[in-house]
N, C-alpha and C positions, 0 to 999 in steps of 0.2 A: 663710373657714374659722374663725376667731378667732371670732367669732359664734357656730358654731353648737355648743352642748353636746356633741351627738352625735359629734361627731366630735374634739372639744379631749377629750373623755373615752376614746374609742379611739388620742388621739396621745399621750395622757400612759402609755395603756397599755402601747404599743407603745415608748416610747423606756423605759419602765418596764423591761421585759421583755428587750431590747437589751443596757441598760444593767448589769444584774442579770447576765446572761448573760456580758458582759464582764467585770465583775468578776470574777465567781466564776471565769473563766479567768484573768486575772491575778491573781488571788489563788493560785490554786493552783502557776501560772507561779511566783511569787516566794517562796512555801514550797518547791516542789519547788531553783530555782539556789540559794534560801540552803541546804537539806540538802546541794545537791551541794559549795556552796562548801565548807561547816564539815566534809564528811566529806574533801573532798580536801585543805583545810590540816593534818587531822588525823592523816589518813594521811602527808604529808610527813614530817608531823613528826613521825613514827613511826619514818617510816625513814632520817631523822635521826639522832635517838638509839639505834636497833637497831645503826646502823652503826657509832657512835661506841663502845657498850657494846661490840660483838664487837669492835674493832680493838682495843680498851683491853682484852679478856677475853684474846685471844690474844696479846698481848703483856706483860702479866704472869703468867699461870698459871707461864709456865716460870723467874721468877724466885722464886713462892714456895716457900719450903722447910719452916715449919713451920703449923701453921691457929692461923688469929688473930695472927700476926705478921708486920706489913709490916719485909720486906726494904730497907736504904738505901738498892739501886739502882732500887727502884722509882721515885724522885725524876727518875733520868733519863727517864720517861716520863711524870710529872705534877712538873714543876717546882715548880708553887705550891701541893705536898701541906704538908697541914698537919695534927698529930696529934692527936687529940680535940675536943671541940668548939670549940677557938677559932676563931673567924676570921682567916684571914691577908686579908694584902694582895695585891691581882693586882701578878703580876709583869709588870713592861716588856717581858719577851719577847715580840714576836708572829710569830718565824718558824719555831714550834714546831709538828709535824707535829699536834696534839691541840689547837692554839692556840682551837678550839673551847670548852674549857674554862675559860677564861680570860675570854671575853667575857661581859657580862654577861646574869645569870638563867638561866647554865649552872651545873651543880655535879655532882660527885661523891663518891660516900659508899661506905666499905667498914665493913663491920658484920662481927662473927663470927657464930658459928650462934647465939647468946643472942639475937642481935639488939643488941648493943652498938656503939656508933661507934666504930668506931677510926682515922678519918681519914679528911676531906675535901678536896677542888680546887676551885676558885670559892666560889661563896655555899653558905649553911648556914643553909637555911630551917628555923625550929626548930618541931617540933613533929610533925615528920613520921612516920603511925606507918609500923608496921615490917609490913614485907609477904614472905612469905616466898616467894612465886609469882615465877614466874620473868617471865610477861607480866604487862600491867595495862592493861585497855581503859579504863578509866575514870579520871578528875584524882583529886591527890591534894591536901589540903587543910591547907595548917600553921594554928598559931598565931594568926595575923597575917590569916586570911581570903585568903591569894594560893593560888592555883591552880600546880599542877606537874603536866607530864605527864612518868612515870618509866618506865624499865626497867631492872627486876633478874633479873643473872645469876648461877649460883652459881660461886664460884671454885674450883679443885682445886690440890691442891699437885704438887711434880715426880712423887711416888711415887703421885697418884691420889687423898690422901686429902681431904674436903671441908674447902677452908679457911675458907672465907665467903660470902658476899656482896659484890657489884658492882652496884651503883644507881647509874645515870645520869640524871640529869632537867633538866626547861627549863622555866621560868615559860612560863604561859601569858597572861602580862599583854597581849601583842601579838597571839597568838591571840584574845583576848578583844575586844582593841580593835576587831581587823575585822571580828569577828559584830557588835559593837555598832555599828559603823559601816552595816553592812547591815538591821541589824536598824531601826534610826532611819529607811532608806530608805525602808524598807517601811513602816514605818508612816505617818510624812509623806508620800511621795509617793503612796503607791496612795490616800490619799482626796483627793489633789489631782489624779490621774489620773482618779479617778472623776468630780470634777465638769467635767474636760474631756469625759470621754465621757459624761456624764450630759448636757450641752451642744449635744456632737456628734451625738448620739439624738435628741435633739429635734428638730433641725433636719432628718435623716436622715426621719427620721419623718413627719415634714412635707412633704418632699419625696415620699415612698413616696404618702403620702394627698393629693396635690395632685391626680394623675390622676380617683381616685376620686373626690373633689371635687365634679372639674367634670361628672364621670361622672351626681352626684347631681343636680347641677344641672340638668344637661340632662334629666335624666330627672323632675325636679320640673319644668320647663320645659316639658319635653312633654305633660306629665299635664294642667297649666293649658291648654294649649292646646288638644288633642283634646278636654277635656271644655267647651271653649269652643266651640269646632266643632262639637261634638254639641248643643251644647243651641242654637246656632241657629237649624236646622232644627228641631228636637222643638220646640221655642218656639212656631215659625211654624207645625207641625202643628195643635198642640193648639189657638190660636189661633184658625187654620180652625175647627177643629172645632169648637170653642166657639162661634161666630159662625155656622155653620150650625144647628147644632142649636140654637139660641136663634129663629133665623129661620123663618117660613115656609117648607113648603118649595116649591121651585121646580126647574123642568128647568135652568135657565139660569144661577143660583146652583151648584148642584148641578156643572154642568159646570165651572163654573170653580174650586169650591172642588178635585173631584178633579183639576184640572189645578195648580193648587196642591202637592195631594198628592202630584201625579207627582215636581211639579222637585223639592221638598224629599226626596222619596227618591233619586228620581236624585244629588242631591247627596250624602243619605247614603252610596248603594252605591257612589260615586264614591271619597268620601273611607272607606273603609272596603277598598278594592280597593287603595289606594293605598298604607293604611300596612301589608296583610297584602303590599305588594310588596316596600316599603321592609323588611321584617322578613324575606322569604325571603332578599332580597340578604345582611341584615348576617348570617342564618343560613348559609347555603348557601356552599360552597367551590367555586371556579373551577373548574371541567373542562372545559381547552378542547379535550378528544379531543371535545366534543358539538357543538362550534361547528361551522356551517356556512359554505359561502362566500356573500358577499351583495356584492351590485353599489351602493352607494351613487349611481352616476346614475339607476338606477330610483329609489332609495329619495327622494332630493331631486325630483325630476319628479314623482311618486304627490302626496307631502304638498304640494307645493307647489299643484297641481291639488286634494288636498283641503282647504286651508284658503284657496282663492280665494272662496270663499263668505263664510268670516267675514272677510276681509278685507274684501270689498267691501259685507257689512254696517258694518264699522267705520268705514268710509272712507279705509282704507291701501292702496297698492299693494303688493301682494305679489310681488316678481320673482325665477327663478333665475338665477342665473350660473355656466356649466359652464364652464372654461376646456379643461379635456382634455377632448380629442375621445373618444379612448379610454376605455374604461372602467374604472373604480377600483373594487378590489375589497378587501375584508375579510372576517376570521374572527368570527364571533360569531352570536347569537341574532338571526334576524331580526327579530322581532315586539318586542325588547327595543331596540334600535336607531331604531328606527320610531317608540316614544314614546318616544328620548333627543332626537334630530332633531324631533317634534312638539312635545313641551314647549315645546320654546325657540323654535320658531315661533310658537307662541300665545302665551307670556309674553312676545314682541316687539309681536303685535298687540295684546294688553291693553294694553301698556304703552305703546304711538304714538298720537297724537292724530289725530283726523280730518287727514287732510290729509297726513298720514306716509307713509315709506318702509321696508318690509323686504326686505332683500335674503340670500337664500340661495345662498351660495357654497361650490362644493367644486374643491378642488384636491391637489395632493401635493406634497409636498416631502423626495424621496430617499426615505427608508420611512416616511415618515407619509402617511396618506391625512388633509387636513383639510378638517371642513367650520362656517361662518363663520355667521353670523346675526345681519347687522347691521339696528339699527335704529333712526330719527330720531324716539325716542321725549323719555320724560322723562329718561334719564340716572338715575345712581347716584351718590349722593356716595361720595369717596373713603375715608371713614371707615364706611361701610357696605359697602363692596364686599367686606370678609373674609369677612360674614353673610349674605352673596345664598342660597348651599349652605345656610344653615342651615333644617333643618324648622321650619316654619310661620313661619318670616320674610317679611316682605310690605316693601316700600320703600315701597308706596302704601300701606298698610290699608283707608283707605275706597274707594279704585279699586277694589281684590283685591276684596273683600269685595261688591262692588257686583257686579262680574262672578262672582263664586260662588267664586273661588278662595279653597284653602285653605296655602295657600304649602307645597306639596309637590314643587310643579313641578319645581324646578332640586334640590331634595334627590336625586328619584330622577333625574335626569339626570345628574345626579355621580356617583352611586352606579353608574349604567348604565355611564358612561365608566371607570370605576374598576375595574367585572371584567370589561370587554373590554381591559383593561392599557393602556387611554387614560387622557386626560388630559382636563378641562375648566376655563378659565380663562375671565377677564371682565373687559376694557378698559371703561370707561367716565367718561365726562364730564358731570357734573348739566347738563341743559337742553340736551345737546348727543346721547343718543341713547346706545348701549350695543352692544358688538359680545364676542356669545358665541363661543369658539373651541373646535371638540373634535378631537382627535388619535389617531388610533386606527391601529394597525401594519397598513403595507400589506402586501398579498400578491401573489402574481404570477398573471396573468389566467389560470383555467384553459382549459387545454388541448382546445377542441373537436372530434369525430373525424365522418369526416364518411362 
């Protein structure tokens, strides 16, 4: 398959198309877990600082007393409050109910209604503007290019009236780091995923069209062959023909050229019967509500008596051997059966040398009806024995070919055994002779009424 254009050009397509197809699902796969990732850290950490802002809202409102000035007890609930913009230093406390605070890229900011700072807890990213919304789906951006996610709430005093603002917020530098971390994956890994399944296609692909293949094969195989077949005979026609009509003519020529005529057709209609059989079989679906019952001691007895003639022109003894007395009975086509069982009688006798022995054996064995067709012919080497079945395969070629055969014999014998739900197989020894086996499911002798 390397060879041939046609088909390296429909496997490049095919792992093409595969490969495209898989991407574009892992691609999409790995945009959609990174949206879900960054919406679900984003939302944590939403409600992170929602909760931090409402516990710290609720537990100062009722200390403030006037707007725009922090109360001193408010320190008992931001320890490391520090007044304007300086920076303080985190305090060593960490068993402080808010100790959230305290850790670092947290921070808290109280502004009055101007928007003025008047005192933060942790860091004091500068430059942050001023937002007067209570939510904020979106980062906010200082000075210094770092990212904060905030929430501001507004503060009231004890009497109700508005004191300020409450901004809570947390770098997003570790938010950041694990998009970035995802984001590198996707991008390095999904084109080193691609060339594994770009890889994986190939071969897939390969395998899908190996069937077809040999499909081609065989069927560029057959093509050589029949049209080999066919021009044998048309060969030898036209030949005749040419050779009479060039001669004289005569009763006696005349006779023999149309007797000529006859075999090469006979041969034609022969080979042309054969492959419109072999073609109904590979068409046609089993229906074995049509099967009949058939007696295979008639059917062995009949062909054995009809092929004592070419036997004793060839110079082989043709013998049956019935070991049950009783008769063995099968479901199936009679007339199809008859040429599985004649084939392989005649492909013994072409194939025995003067002087040979074929023997026709039927027996059973629990529900197999078997029957055997051995014979001390030429033998098959053991590296040919897989290709005996194959159409127009010949072991001899010039024997086959001398007796008219077109190596279909044992194809529709196969075929035959194959939709009567048998079996046919072939022991064989080169120079030692060849023993065909067919197997076909017994049935129980019908019932005669008398």
């Amino acid at each position: 398959m390397q060879n041939n254009r046609l088909f390296n050009l429909s496997r490049w397509r095919l792992a093409s198309y595969y490969a495209g197809v898989m991407g574009l699902i892992l691609g999409l796969c790995g945009l959609a877990v990174y949206e879900m990732t960054s919406q679900d850290h984003w939302r944590s950490l939403d409600q992170e600082l929602t909760s931090l802002a409402g516990t710290l809202h609720d537990g100062l409102e009722p200390l403030l007393q006037q707007p725009g000035q922090l109360e001193p007890s408010v320190k008992q609930i931001l320890p490391n409050l520090c007044l304007g913009t300086v920076a303080c230093p985190r305090s060593p406390q960490r068993r402080h109910i808010l100790n959230a605070t305290q850790q670092p890229g947290y921070y808290v900011r109280f502004l009055d209604l101007n928007g003025q700072l008047l005192a933060t807890a942790g860091e004091n990213p500068p430059g942050l503007a001023f937002e007067r919304e209570t939510t904020r789906q979106k980062p906010l951006t200082d000075q210094k290019g770092n990212r904060y996610h905030q929430v501001s709430l507004l503060l009231k005093t004890t009497t109700g009236e508005p004191w300020g603002y409450l901004k809570v917020g947390r770098s997003l530098v570790e938010y950041d780091h694990h998009l970035h971390t995802i984001q590198g994956f996707l991008v390095w890994g999904l084109p080193i995923v691609m060339i594994v399944v770009g890889g994986a296609s190939w071969w897939l692909a390969g395998l899908a069209m190996e069937p077809v293949y040999r499909s081609y094969q065989q069927i560029q195989q057959f093509t050589a062959d029949i049209a080999h077949e066919l021009r044998t005979p048309i060969t030898a026609i036209q030949a005749t023909l040419e050779t009479t009509l060039n001669a004289e003519p005569n009763a006696e020529e005349t006779h023999s050229t149309l007797q000529t005529l006859k075999r090469q057709n006979y041969r034609l209609s022969h080979l042309i019967h054969d492959l419109l059989l072999l073609s109904r079989m590979d068409l046609t679906t089993v229906n074995p509500t049509q099967f009949t019952l058939c007696c295979l001691n008639d059917l062995v007895e009949d062909l054995t008596e009809e092929f004592a003639s070419l036997a004793i022109a060839a110079g082989v003894l043709l013998s049956a051997k019935l070991d049950n007395q009783a008769n063995i009975w099968v479901r199936g086509e009679e007339e199809q059966l008859y040429r599985l069982v004649g084939n392989l009688i005649s492909n013994a006798i072409h194939y025995t040398p003067t002087g040979g022995e074929v023997t026709v054996m039927l027996e059973t064995d629990k529900q197999q009806a078997i029957i055997k067709v051995q014979d001390t012919g030429i033998g098959i080497a053991s590296e040919n024995q897989s290709r005996v079945f194959d159409r127009f395969y010949r072991v001899d070629t010039a024997r086959s070919r001398q007796r008219g055969g077109a190596g279909l014999g044992l194809a529709i014998a196969q075929a035959i055994a194959v939709k009567h739900r048998g079996s046919l197989t072939v022991e064989s020894e080169l120079g030692q002779g060849s023993l065909f086996t067919v197997q076909l499911p017994l049935v129980s002798a019908p019932i005669v009424q008398s």
